[in-house]
Structure formats: structure tokens, C-alpha cells
C-alpha positions as CSV (number, residue, x, y, z in Angstrom):
1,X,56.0,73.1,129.8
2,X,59.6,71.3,130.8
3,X,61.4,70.4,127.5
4,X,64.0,67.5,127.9
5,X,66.1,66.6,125.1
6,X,67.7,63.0,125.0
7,X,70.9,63.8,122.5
8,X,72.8,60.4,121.1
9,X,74.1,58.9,118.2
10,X,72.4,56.3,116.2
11,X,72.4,53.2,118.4
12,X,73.2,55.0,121.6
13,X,69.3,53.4,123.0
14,X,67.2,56.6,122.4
15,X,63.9,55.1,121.6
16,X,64.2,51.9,123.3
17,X,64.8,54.4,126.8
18,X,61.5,56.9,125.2
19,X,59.7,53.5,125.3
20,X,60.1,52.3,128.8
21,X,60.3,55.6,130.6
22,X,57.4,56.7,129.5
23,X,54.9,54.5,132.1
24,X,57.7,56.0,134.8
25,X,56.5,59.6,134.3
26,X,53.5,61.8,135.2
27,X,50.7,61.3,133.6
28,X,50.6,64.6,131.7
29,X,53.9,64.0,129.9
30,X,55.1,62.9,126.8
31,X,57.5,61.4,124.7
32,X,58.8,62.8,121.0
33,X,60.7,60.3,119.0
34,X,62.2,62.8,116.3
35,X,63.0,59.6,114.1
36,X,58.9,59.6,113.8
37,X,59.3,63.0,113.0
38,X,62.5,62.9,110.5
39,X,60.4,60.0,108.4
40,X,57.9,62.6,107.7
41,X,59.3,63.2,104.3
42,X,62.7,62.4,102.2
43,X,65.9,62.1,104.0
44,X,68.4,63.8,102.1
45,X,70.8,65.0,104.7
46,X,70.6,68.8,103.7
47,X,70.7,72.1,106.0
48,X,67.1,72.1,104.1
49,X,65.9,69.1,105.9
50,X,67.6,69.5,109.3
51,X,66.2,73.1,109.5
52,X,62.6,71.0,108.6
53,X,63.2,68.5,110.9
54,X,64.1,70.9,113.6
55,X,61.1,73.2,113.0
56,X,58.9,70.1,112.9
57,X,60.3,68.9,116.5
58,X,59.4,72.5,117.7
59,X,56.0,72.3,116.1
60,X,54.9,69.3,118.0
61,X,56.5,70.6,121.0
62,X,54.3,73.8,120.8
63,X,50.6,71.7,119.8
64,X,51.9,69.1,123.4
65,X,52.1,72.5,125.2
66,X,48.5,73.4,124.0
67,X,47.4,70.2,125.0
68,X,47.9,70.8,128.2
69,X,51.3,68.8,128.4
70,X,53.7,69.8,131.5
71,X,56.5,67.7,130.5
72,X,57.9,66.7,126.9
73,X,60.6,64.1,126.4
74,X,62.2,64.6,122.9
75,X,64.8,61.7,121.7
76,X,66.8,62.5,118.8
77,X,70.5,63.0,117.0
78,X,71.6,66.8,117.2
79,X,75.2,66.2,116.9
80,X,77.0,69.5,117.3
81,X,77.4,72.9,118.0
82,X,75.4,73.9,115.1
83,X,72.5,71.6,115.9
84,X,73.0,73.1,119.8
85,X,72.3,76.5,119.1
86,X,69.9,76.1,116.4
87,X,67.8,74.2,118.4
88,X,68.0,76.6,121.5
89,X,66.9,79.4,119.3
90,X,64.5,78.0,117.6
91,X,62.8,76.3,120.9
92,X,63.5,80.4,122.7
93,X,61.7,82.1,120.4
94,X,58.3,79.8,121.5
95,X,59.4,80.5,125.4
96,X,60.8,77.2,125.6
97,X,64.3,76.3,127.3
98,X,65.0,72.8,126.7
99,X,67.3,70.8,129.0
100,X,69.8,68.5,127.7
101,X,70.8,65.2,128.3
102,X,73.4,63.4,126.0
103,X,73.7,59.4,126.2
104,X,77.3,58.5,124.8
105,X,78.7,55.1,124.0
106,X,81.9,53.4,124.0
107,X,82.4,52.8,120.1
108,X,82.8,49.2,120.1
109,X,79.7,49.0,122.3
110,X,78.1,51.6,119.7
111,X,79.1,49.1,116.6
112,X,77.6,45.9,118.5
113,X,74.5,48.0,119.0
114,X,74.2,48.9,115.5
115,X,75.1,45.3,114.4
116,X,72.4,43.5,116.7
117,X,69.8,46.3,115.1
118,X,71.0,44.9,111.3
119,X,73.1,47.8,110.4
120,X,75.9,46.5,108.3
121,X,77.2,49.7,106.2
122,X,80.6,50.8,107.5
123,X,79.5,54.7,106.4
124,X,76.6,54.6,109.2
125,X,79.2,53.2,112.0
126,X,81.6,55.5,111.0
127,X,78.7,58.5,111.0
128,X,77.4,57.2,114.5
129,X,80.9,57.3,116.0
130,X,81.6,60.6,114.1
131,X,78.2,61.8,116.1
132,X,79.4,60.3,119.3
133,X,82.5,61.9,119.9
134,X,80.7,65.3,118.4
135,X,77.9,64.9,121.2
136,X,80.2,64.2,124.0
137,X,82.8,67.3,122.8
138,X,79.1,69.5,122.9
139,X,78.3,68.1,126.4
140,X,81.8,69.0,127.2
141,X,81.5,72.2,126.1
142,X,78.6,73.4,127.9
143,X,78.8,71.8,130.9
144,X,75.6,69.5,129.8
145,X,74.4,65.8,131.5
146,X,76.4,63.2,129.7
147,X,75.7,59.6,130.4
148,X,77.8,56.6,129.5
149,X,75.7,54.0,128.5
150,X,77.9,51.5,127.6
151,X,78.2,49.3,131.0
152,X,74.2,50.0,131.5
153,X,71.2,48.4,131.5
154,X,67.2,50.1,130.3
155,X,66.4,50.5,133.8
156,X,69.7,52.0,134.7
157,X,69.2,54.7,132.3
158,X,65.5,55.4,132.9
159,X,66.7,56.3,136.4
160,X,69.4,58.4,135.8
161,X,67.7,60.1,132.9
162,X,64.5,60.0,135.7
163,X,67.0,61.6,138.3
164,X,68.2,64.6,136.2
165,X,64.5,65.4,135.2
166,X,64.1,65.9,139.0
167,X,66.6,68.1,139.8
């Protein structure tokens, strides 16, 4: 099975791209929105519950394999090296070699975002820019796909997320 990861800060249009992609790809594939999977119990923000969330993302990734999935699409915040590696070892160790893609956003087009979605705490804009600029440095770093949403539309996205899924 091909594992995709969709990396972006809070606002960045994760789940509203999981949403319409989906009808756009084969029929045995399937999307992961790890905010479904992060709800699963408290947040509190710890290594605890990252190392939970992660290990819950990798769980479901492992059952969609068994079900006879060819193609997972997983949507969530990994900001950081930390998160990078973690991940990649975790998702190794069941055979898996995700592919990332991170979705970046001018801030001021990452506060409207927020702001149109209700947020109105200035320590969750200033956590989504922090994650912004940490997921475009880790894109950076390893050479990953990193694409500027801020001057796009759904559709425009879908097809360049669609595009690297292809190659």
C-alpha cells in the first residue's frame, strides 16, 4: 500500500482537500483525517499523546492495508524534525514508506483562514504560524513537496496534490 502524508499547519486546508479529493482517486483508496484520530481521547499536548496519536495513525494505516487498500491519504500536523523521523520509523517498522507532501501558507492568509473557521485565540495563530515556518524549514530540509497554498483554490490543490501522487 502507497502512504501519502498531507503535512500543514492548522488552517493550511487539510481536511477540506481530504474531502474533495477523495471522489478524484481510485476506488480502492482512502483518506485518514488524523484530527478524527487525535479526538480519540484528551488532548493534552504531551510526548505521551503525540507518541499515541502517532501510533494510532499507524494502526489505521496497517487495518486499510488489510482491507485490501492500495492507496492511503493521511492529513495531519507533524510539524518538525521530531515528528519527521518519528513518523518514518514508526510507519518502517510495518514496511511502510510514506511520501510527504507539505501545504504551506502565507501567514496572513493562514490568520484569515483561521479567523473565517472562528478561531479567535492569538496562542493558536501564533502556534499555526510557529508550525508553518517549522513545516516549510522540514520540507526544506529534506528536499520534500511543498505547496503554497495561499494564491490557490480546492481544485488547484487536489491537482497538484493528484499530480505528485502520480509521479
Amino acid at each position: 500500500m502507497k502512504v501519502t502524508i498531507i503535512n500543514g499547519p492548522p488552517g493550511v486546508g487539510k481536511t477540506t482537500l481530504l474531502h474533495n479529493i477523495l471522489q478524484q482517486l481510485p476506488p480502492d483508496s482512502a483518506i485518514l483525517d488524523g484530527d478524527d484520530v487525535a479526538r480519540l481521547h484528551p488532548f493534552d499536548g504531551s510526548l505521551g499523546w503525540v507518541n499515541l496519536v502517532h501510533a494510532n495513525v499507524l494502526a489505521c494505516a496497517v487495518n486499510m492495508r488489510q482491507a485490501g487498500v492500495k492507496h492511503l491519504l493521511i492529513g495531519f500536523v507533524f510539524p518538525g524534525e521530531w515528528a519527521y523521523q518519528h513518523l518514518n520509523a514508526l510507519f518502517g517498522v510495518a514496511d511502510f514508506t510514506p511520501a510527504w507532501i507539505n501545504l504551506v501558507v502565507d501567514n496572513n492568509c493562514l490568520l484569515s483562514r483561521l479567523q473565517a473557521q472562528g478561531v479567535t485565540r492569538q496562542d493558536i495563530f501564533d502556534t499555526s504560524i510557529g508550525f508553518n515556518a517549522s513545516i516549510r524549514s522540514l520540507a526544506q530540509a529534506h528536499d520534500l513537496v511543498c505547496i503554497d497554498t495561499s494564491e490557490l483554490n480546492v481544485e488547484s490543490i487536489c491537482m497538484k496534490v493528484l499530480d505528485v501522487m502520480r509521479s
